[in-house]
LOMARVEX-993964 format. One record per residue: x, y, z of N, C-alpha, C, O in turn. Coordinates in pm, whole numbers, padded with zeros to 5 digits, always signed. Example, Ala and Ser with C-alpha at 12.3 -4.5 7.8 and 13.67 -1.06 7.14 Angstrom:
% residues 2
+01319-00569+00780+01230-00450+00780+01320-00330+00780+01424-00332+00846 +01285-00225+00708+01367-00106+00714+01290+00003+00787+01341+00114+00804 
***
This chain:
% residues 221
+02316+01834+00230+02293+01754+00109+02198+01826+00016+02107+01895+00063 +02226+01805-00169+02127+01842-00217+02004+01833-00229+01950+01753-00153 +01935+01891-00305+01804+01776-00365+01835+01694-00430+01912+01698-00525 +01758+01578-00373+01800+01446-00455+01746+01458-00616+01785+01377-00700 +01664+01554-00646+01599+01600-00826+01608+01763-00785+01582+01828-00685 +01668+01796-00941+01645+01944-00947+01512+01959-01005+01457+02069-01011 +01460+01851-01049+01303+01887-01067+01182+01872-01008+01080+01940-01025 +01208+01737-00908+01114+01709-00824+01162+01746-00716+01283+01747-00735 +01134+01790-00573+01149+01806-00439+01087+01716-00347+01149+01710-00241 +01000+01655-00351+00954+01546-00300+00962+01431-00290+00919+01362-00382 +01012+01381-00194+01005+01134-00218+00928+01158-00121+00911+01247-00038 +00865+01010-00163+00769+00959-00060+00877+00839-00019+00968+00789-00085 +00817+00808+00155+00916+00728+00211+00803+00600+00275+00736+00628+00375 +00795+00517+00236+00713+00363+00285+00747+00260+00408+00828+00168+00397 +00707+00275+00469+00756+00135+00607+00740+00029+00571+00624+00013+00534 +00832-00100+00556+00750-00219+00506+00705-00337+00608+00817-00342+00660 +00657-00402+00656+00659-00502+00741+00592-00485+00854+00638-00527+00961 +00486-00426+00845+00471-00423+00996+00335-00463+01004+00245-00443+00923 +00331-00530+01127+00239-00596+01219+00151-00541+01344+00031-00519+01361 +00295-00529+01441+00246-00488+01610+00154-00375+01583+00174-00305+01484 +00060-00352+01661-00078-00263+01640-00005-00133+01696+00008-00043+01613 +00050-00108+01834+00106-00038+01926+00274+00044+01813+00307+00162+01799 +00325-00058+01770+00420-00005+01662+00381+00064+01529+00438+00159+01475 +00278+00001+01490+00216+00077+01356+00161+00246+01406+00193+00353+01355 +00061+00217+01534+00019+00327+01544+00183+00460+01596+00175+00577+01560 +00271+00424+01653+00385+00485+01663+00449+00527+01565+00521+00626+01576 +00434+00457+01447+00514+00481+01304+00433+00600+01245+00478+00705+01197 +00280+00552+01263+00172+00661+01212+00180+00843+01237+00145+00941+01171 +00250+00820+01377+00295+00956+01404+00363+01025+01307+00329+01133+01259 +00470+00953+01277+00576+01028+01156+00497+01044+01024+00561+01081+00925 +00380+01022+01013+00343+01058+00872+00419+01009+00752+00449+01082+00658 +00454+00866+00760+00477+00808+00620+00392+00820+00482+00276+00859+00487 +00430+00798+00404+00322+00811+00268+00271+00658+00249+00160+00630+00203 +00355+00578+00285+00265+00440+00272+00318+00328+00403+00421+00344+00469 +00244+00245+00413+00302+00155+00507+00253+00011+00455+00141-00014+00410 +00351-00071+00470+00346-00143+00399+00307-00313+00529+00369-00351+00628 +00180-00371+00457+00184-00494+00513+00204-00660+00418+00156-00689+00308 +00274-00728+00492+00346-00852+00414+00215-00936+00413+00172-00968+00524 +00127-00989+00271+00043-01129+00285+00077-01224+00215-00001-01288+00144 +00207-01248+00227+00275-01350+00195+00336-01497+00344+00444-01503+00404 +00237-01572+00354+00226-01676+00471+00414-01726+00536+00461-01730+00650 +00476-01756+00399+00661-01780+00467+00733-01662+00538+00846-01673+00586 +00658-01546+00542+00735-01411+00570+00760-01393+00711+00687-01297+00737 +00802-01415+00786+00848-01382+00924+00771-01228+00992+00767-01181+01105 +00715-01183+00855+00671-01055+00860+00514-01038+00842+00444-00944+00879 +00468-01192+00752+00308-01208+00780+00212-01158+00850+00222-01157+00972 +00127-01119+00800+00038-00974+00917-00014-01095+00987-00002-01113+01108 -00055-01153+00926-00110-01225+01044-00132-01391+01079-00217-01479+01069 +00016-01369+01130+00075-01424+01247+00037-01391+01358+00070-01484+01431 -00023-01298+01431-00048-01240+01498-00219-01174+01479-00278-01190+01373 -00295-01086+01619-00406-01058+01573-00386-00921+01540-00324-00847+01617 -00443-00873+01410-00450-00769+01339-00625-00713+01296-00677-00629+01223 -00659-00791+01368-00778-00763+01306-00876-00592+01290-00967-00562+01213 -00790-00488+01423-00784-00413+01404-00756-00320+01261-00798-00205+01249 -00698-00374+01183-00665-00344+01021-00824-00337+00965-00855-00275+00863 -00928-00416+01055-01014-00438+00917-01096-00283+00949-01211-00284+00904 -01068-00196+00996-01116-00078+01041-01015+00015+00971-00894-00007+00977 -01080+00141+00892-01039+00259+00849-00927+00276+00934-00901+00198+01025 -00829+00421+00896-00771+00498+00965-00781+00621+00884-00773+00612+00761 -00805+00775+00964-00810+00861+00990-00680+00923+00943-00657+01039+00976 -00599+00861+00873-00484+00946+00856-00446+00943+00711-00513+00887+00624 -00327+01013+00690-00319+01022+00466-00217+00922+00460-00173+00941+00346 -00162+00842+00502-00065+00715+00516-00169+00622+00404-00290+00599+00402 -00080+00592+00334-00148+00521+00220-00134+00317+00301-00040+00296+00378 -00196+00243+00281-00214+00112+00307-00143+00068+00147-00156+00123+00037 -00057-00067+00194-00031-00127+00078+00005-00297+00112+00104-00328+00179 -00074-00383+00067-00051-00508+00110+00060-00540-00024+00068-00503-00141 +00145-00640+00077+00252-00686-00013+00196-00804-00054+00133-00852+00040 +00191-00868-00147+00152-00998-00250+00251-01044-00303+00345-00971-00334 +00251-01180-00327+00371-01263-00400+00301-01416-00467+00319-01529-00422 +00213-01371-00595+00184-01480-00693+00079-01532-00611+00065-01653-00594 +00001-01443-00559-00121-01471-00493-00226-01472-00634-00206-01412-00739 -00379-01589-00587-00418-01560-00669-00541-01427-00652-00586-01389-00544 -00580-01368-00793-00630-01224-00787-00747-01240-00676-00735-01168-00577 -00855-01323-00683-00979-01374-00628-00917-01328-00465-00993-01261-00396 -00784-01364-00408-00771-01366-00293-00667-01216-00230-00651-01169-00118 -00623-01184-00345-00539-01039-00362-00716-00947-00325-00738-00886-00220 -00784-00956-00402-00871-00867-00391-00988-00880-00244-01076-00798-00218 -00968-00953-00197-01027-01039-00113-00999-00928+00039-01051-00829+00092 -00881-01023+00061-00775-00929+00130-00756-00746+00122-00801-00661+00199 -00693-00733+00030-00725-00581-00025-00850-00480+00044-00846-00364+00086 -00956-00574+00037-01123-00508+00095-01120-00519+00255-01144-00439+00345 -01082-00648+00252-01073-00659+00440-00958-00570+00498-00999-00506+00596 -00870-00553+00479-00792-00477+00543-00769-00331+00478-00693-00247+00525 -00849-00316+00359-00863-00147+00317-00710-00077+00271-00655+00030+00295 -00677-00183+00202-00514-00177+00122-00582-00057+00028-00698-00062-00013 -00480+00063+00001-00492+00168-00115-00415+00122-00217-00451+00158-00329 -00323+00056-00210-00183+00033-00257-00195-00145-00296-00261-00208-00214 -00152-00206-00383-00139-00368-00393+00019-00367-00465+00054-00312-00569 +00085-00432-00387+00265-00423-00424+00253-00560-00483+00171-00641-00442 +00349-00586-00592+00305-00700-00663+00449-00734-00637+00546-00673-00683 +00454-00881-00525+00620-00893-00556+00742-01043-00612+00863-01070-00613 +00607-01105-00650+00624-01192-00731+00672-01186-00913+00746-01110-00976 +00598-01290-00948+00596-01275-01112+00493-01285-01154+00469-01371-01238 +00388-01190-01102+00287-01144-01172+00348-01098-01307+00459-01057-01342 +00195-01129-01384+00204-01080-01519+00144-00921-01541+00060-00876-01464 +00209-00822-01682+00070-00737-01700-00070-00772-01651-00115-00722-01547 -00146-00869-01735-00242-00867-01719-00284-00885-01560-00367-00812-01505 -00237-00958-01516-00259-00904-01314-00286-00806-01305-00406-00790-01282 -00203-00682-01314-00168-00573-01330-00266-00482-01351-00300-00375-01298 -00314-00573-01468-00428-00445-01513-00553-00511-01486-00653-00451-01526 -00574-00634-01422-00728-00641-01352-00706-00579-01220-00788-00491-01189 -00612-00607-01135-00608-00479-01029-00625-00371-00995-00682-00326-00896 -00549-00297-01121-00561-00134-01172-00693-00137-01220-00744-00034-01176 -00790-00210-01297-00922-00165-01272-00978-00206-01212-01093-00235-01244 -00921-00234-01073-01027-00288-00965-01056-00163-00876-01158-00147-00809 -00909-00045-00889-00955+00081-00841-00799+00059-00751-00760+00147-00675 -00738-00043-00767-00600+00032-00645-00456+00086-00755-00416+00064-00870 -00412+00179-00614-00267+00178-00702-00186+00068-00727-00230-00018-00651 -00094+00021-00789+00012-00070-00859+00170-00070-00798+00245+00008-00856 +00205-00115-00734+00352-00135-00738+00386-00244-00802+00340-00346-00752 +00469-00262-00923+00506-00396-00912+00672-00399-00850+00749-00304-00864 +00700-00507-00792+00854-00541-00777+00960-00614-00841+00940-00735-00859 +01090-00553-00887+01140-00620-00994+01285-00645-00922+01334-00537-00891 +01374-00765-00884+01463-00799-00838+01591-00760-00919+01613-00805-01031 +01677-00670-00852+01814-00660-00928+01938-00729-00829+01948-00743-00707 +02024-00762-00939+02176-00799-00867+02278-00690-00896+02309-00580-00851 +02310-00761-00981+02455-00684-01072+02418-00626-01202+02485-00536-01253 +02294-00686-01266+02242-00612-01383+02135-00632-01376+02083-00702-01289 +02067-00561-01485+01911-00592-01526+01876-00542-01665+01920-00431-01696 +01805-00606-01749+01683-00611-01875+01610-00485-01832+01560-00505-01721 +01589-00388-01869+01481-00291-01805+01388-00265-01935+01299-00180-01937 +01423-00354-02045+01350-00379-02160+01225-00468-02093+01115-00449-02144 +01230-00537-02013+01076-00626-01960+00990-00546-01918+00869-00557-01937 +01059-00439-01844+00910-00340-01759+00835-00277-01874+00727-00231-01838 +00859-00263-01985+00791-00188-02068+00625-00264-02087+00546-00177-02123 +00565-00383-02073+00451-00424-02091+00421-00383-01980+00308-00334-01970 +00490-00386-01886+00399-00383-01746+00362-00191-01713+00272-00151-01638 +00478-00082-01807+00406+00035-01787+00234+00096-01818+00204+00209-01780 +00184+00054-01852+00011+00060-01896-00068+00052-01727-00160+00104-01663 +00065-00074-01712-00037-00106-01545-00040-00097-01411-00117-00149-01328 +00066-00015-01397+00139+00029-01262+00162+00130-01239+00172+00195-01343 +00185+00212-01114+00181+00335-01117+00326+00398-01074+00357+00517-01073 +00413+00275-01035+00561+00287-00974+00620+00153-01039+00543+00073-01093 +00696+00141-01035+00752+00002-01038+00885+00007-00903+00940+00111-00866 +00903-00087-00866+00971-00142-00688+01091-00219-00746+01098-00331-00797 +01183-00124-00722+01323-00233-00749+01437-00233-00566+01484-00157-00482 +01424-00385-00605+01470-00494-00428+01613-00545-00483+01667-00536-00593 +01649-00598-00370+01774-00669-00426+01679-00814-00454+01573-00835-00395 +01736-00901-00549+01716-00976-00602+01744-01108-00542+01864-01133-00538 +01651-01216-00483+01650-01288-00373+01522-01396-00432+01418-01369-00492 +01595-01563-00373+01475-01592-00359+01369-01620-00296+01268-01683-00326 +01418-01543-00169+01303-01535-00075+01233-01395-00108+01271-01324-00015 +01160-01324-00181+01067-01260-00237+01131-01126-00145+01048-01037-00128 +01217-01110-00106+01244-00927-00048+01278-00976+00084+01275-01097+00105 +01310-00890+00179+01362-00929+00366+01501-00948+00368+01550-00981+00476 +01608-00929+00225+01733-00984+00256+01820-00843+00356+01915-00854+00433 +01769-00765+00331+01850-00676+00426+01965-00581+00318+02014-00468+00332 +01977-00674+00221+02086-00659+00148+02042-00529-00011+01952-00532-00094 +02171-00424+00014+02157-00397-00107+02199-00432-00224+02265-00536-00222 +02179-00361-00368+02202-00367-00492+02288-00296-00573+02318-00197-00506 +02361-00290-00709+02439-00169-00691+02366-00076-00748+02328-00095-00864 +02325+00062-00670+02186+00163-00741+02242+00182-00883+02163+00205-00975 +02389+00172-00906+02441+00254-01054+02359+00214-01121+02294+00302-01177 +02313+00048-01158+02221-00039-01239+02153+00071-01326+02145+00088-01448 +02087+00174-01166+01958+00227-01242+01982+00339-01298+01889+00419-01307 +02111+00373-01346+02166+00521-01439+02146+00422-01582+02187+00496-01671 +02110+00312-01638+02050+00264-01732+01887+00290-01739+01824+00276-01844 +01827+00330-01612+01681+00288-01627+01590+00430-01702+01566+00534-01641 +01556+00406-01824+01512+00495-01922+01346+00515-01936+01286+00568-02030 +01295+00463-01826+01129+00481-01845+01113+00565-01806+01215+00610-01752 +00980+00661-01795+00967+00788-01750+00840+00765-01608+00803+00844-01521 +00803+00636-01634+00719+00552-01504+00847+00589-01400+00966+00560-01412 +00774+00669-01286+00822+00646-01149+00881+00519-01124+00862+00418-01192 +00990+00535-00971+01085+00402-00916+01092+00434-00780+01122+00542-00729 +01051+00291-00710+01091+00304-00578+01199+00252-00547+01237+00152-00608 +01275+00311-00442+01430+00165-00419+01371+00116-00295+01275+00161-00232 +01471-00018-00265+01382-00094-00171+01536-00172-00180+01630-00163-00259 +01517-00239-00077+01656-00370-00028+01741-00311+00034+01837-00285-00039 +01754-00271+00153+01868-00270+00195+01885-00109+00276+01970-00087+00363 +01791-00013+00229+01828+00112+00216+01834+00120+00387+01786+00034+00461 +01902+00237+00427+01955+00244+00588+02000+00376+00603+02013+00448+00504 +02027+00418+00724+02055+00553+00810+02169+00569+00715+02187+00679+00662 +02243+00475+00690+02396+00470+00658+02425+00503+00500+02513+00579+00460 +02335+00434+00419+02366+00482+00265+02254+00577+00168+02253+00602+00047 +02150+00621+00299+02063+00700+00166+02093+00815+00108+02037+00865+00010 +02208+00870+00189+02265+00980+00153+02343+00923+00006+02359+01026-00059 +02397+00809-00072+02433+00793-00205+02315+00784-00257+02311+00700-00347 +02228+00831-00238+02057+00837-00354+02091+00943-00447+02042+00937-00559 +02171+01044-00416+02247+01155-00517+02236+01062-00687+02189+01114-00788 +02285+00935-00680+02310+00841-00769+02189+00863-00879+02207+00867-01001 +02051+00877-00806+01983+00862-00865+01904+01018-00943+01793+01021-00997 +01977+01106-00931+01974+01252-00987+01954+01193-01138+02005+01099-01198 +01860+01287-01170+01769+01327-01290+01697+01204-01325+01667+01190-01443 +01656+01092-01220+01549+00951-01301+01475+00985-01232+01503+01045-01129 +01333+00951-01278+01191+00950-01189+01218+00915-01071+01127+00859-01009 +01299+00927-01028+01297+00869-00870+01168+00924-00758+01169+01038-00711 +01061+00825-00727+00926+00796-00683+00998+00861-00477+01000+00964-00410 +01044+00711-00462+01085+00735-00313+01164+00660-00276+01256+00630-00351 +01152+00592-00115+01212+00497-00105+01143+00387+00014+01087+00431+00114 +01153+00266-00010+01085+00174+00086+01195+00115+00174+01292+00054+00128 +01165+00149+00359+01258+00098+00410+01188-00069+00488+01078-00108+00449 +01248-00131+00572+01211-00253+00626+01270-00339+00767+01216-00352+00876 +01393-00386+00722+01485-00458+00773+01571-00387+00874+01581-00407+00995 +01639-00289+00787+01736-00190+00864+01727-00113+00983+01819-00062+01047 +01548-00110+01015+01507-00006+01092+01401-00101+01164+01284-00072+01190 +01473-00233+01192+01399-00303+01303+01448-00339+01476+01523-00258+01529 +01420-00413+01525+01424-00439+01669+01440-00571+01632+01535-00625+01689 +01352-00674+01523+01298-00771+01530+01198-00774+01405+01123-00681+01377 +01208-00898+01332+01053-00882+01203+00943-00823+01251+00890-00845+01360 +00913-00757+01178+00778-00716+01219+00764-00566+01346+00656-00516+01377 +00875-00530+01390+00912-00396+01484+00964-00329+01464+01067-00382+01504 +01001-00216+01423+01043-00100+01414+01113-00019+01494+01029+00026+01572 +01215+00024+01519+01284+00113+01642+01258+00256+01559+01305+00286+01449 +01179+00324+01634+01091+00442+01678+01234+00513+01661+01240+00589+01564 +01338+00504+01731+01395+00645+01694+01463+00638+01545+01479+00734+01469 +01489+00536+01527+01509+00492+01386+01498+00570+01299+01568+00641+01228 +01345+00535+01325+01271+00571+01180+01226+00703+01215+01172+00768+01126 +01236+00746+01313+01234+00908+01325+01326+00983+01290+01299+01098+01255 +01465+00933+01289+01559+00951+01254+01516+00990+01045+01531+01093+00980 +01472+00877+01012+01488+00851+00834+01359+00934+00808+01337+00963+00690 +01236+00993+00936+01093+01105+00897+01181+01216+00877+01200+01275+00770 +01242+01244+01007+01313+01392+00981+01461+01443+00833+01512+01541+00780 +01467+01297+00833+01555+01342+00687+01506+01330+00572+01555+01384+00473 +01415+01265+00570+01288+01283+00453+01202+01450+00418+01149+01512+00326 +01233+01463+00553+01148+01633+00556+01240+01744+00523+01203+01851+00475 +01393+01705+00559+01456+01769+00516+01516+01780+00371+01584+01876+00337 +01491+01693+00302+01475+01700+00129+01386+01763+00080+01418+01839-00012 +01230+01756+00125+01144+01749+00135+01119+01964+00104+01073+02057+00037 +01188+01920+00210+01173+02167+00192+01284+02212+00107+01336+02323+00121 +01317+02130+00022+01472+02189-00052+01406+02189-00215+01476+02224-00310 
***
């Protein structure tokens, strides 16, 4: 396969959902660029459901932390954020800009998440470029992300910002090889979740060793 950019050579690749202490530290091996934890309470994927408290301690490694949020308020986004030492705040509600940009000067990076189906407005993200450092496009659900399900990527051969994009919903062993699709857009990386579980919240290890080693292999091209 090619490079997915003849200009960039690099994606970063994100874990989303995870919990188990024993699974995170297993994922940690592969050297993800971010890993992603759910603080959204309906999520099957909720950090804590379980004890995590281990989170409220550093890690030693370049794996970026990113708590997932959904119309939390900021007082408790930031709250959170400190206790568990999030680098990253994924916004995956309907936060506004201004969220956006009391976050971004609170000192973290920005994801926001924007739900697609069959089309999308990509005229809305334009307030929110000032305040984010990626923007996160999911399949479009109203349970806030977890459908498993993808989107059709063509959507984003419309998407004209020069702000980085992560894909997210659905992505799997089976279709990241059509990311070709996304040749010559900022394409950021990709966030996996669902596809590469055992169970909410678990991960199958060869899995996702499987999706490290093909990440690395773009990666040197």
């Amino acid at each position: 396969m090619s490079s997915i950019k003849d200009d960039v050579s690099i994606i970063d690749w994100k874990v989303c959902g995870m919990r188990n202490r024993e699974n995170i530290y297993d994922i940690l091996k592969l050297s993800p660029d971010y890993m992603g934890f759910i603080m959204y309470p309906p999520s099957s994927r909720f950090i804590e459901n379980e004890d995590v408290s281990f989170l409220e301690t550093k890690w030693d490694v370049p794996t970026k932390r990113v708590g997932v949020f959904v119309n939390e308020e900021i007082e408790t986004i930031l709250s959170q954020s400190k206790k568990y030492h999030f680098d990253t705040i994924q916004l995956h509600g309907s936060e506004t800009p201004e969220i956006c940009r009391i976050l971004k000067d609170a000192g973290y990076e920005i994801f926001k998440v924007f739900g697609i189906k069959d089309e999308f407005d990509f005229s809305t993200l334009k307030s929110y470029e000032p305040y984010v450092d990626a923007f996160l496009f999911d399949t479009k659900s109203s349970k806030h992300g977890g459908t498993g399900k993808t989107f059709d990527w063509g959507v984003l051969k419309q998407y004209s910002s020069t702000k980085p994009f992560i894909l997210s919903g659905g992505v799997s062993l089976k279709n990241i090889k059509e990311l070709t699709i996304l040749d010559h857009l900022p394409f950021k990386g990709i966030d996996v979740n669902s596809k590469f579980e055992i169970e909410p919240a678990m991960k199958d290890i060869a899995m996702v060793t499987e999706l490290s080693d093909w990440v690395k292999s773009i990666n040197k091209k």
